[in-house]
C-alpha positions in Angstrom: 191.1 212.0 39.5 194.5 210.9 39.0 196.6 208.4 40.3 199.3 211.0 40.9 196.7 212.9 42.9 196.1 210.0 45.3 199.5 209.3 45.8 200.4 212.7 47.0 197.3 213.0 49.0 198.6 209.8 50.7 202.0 210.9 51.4 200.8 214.1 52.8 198.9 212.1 55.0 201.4 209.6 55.9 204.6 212.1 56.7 202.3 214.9 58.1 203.7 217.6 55.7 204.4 218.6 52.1 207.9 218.5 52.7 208.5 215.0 53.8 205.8 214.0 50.6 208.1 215.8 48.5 211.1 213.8 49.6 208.8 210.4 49.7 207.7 211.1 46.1 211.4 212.5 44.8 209.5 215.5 43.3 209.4 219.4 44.5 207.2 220.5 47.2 205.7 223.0 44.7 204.1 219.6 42.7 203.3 218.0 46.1 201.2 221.5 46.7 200.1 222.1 42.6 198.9 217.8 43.0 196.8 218.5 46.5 195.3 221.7 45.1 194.6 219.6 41.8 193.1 216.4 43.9 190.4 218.9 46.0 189.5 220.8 42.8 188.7 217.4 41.4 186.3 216.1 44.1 185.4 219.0 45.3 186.4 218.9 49.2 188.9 221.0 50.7 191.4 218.3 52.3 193.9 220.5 54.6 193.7 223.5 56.4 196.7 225.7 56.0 198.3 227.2 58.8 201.4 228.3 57.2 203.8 225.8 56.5 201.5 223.3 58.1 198.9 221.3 56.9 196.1 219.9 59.2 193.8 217.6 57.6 190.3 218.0 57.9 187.6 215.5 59.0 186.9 214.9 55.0 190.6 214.1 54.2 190.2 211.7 57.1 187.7 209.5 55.9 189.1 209.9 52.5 192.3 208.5 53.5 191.1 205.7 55.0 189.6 204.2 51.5 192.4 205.5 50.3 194.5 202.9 52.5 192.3 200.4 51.5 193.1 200.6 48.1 196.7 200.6 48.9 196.2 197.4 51.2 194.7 195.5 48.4 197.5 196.8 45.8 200.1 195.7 48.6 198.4 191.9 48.4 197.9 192.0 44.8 201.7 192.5 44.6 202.7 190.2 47.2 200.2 187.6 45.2 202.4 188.3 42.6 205.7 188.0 44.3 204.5 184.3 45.5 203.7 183.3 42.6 207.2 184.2 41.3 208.7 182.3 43.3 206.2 179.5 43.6 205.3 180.0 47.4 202.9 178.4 49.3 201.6 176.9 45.7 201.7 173.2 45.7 204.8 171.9 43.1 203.5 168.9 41.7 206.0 166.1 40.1 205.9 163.0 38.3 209.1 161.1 37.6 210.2 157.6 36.8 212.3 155.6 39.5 215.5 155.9 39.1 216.0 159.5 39.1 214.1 159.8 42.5 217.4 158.7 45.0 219.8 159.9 44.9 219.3 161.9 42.0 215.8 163.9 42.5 216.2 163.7 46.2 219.6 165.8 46.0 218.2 168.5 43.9 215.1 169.2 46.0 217.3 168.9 49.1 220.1 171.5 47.5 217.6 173.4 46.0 214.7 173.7 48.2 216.7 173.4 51.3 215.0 174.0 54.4 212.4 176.9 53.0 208.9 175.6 54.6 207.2 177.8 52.4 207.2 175.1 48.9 204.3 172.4 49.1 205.5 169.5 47.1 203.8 166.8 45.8 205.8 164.2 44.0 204.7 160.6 42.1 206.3 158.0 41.4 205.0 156.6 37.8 206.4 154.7 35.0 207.0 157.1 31.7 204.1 156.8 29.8 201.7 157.8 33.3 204.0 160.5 33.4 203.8 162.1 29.7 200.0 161.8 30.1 199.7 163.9 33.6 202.1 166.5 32.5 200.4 166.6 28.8 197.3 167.1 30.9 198.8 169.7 33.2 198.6 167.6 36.4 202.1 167.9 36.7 204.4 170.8 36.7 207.4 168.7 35.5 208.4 165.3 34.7 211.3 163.5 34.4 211.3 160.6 32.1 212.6 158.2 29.4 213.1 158.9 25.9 210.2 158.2 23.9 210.2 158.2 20.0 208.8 161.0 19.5 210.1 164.5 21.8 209.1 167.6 21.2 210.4 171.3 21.8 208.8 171.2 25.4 211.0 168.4 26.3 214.6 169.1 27.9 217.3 166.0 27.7 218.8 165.3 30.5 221.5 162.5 29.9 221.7 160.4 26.6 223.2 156.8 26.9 223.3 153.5 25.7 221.6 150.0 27.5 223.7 147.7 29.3 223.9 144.4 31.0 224.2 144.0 35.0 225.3 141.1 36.6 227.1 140.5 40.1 230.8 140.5 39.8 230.6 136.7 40.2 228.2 135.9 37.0 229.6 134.2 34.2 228.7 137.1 31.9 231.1 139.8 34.3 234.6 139.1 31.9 232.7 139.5 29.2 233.7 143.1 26.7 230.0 143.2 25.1 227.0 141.5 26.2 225.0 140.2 23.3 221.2 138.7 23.2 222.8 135.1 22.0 224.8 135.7 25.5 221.6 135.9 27.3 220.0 132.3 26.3 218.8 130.5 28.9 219.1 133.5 31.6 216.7 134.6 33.8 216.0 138.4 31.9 215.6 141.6 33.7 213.7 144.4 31.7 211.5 147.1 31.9 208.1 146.6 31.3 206.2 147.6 28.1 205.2 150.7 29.0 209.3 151.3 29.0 210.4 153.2 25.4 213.4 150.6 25.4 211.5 147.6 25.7 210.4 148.3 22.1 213.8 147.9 20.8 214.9 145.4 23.7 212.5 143.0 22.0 213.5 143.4 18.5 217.2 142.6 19.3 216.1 139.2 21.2 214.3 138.0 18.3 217.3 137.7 16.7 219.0 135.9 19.1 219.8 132.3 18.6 218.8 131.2 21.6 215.8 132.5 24.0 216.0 133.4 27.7 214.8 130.7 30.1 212.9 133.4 31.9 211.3 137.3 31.9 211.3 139.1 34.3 209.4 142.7 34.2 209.7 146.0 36.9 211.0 149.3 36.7 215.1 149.4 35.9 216.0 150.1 39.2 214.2 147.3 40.6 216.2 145.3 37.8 219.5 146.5 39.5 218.2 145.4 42.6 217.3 142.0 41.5 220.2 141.4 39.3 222.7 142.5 42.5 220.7 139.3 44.2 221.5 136.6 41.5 218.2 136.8 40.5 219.2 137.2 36.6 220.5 139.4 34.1 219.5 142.9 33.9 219.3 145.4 30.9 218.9 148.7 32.0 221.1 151.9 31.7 224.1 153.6 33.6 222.5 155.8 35.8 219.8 152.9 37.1 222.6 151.0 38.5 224.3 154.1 40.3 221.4 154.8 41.7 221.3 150.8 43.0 225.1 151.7 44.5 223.7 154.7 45.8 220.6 153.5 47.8 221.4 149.6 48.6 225.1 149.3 47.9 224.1 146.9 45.2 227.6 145.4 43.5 227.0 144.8 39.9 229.4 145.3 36.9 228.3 146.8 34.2 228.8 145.6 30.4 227.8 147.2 27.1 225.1 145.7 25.6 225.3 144.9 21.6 223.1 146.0 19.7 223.1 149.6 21.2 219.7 150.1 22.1 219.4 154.1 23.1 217.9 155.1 26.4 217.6 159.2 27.7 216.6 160.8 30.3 214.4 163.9 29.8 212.5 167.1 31.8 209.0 167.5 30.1 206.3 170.8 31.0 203.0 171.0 30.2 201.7 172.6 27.2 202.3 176.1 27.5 203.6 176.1 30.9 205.5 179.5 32.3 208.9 179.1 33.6 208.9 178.1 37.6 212.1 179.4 39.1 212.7 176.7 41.7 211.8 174.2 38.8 214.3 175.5 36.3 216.9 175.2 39.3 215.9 171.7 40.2 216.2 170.6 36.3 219.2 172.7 36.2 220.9 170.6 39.0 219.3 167.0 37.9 221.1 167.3 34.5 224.7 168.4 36.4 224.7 165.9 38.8 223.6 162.9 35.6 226.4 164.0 33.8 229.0 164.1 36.6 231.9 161.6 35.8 230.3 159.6 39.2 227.0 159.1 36.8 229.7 157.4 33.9 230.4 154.1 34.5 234.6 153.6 34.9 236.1 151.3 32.4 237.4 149.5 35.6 234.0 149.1 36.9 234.1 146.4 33.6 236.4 143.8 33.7 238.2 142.8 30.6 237.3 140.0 28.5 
């Protein structure tokens, strides 16, 4: 039996003639006939009576069609199985992704992207880096959205590349300053990232150089330095897009100073080991990394006043 066999069998049944299973099946009515003759021969069961142009199925080709349609029904589900999977409905999206890219950022590109299709589960954390690499190393998410680490592989998509720098209210001492060096920052209160943060690394290096130490450390994620810093609670090395995203959710004023010596931070999209490509996840990257490197996500020289 062949699959050709079925399908014309089918159509006869379905249009109630060889004609319309000819036009259905884009082929002559001659193969509809030569396929139907074929199919019977093959089981053995005569499937229509012919009376003349007509075709009247008997009680066999009844019962036949109705496994028939049952294989169809389950090829129907198999390729509407398929369909969802392309485009990633009703299959929970899972994300992990560092603070600062969540608002306004994250929020803007599931918002844009997702928009009001009730059809996308969505599950997204809210982890510091390292948590982050190890869930989407271990599958558990689909993405995540990180900072650079010193190693990155081929799996990992950047985002932004930038420098650190120093935020203080417009008030603080430091605000005229042109550079902001770690001898600048003795007897501060210090705002960093923690030391799970890839920066921290190198953050450290540069104040052991430093003349003088800071009165104080303070550790949380870089947004939450913005936040403090915008309070007078200290100065605050953390990176471009961190304070935006301060501006963005609180309104928090802070000027923004380059910080000497340049210590590198990045933004990057990480999948799990052999991973297939998600539509609505290549979108959402897609629209993270436009709106980071918007001229809204550059700080304006006149955001820094000169020294």
């Amino acid at each position: 039996m062949r699959h050709r066999q079925v399908e014309a069998f089918r159509s006869v049944m379905m249009t109630g003639g060889i004609t319309s299973a000819a036009a259905a099946m884009h082929v002559t009515q001659p193969a509809v006939s030569r396929l139907i003759r074929d199919l019977e021969e093959t089981i053995g069961l005569s499937l229509f009576q012919r009376r003349g142009a007509r075709l009247d199925p008997t009680p066999e080709a009844s019962l036949l069609y109705r496994e028939v349609e049952r294989l169809y029904l389950g090829l129907d589900q198999i390729a509407q199985a398929a369909e969802d999977i392309r485009d990633h409905k009703n299959i929970v999206i899972r994300i992990g992704t560092v603070t600062s890219l969540v608002r306004p950022y994250l929020q803007r590109a599931i918002r844009d992207v997702i928009g009001d299709r009730r059809d996308v589960p969505l599950v997204i954390d809210v982890e510091n880096s390292r948590h982050v690499w190890e869930m989407v190393e271990n599958a558990q998410y689909d993405i995540g959205f990180v900072y650079r680490r010193q190693r990155m592989d081929d799996r990992a998509r950047p985002l932004r590349q930038m420098t650190a720098v120093a935020a203080v209210p417009p008030g603080h001492p430091l605000a005229g300053r042109a550079v902001c060096t770690p001898d600048d920052l003795a007897g501060e209160r210090l705002l960093i990232p923690g030391r799970n943060s890839p920066a921290r690394l190198a953050l450290d290096s540069a104040l052991a150089q430093a003349a003088g130490a800071p009165a104080s450390l303070m550790e949380s994620s870089m947004l939450n330095c913005c936040h403090f810093a915008a309070d007078g609670m200290g100065v605050a090395i953390v990176d471009e897009i961190s304070i935006r995203a301060a501006r963005a959710n609180a309104g928090a004023a802070l000027v923004a100073i380059p910080f000497r010596p340049e210590i590198g931070v990045g933004y990057y999209a990480i999948r799990p080991p052999g991973a297939h490509r998600i539509a609505i996840l290549d979108a959402i990257v897609a629209h993270l990394e436009a709106q980071l490197n918007a001229p809204s996500c550059h700080i304006p020289r006149d955001c820094r006043p000169a020294s």
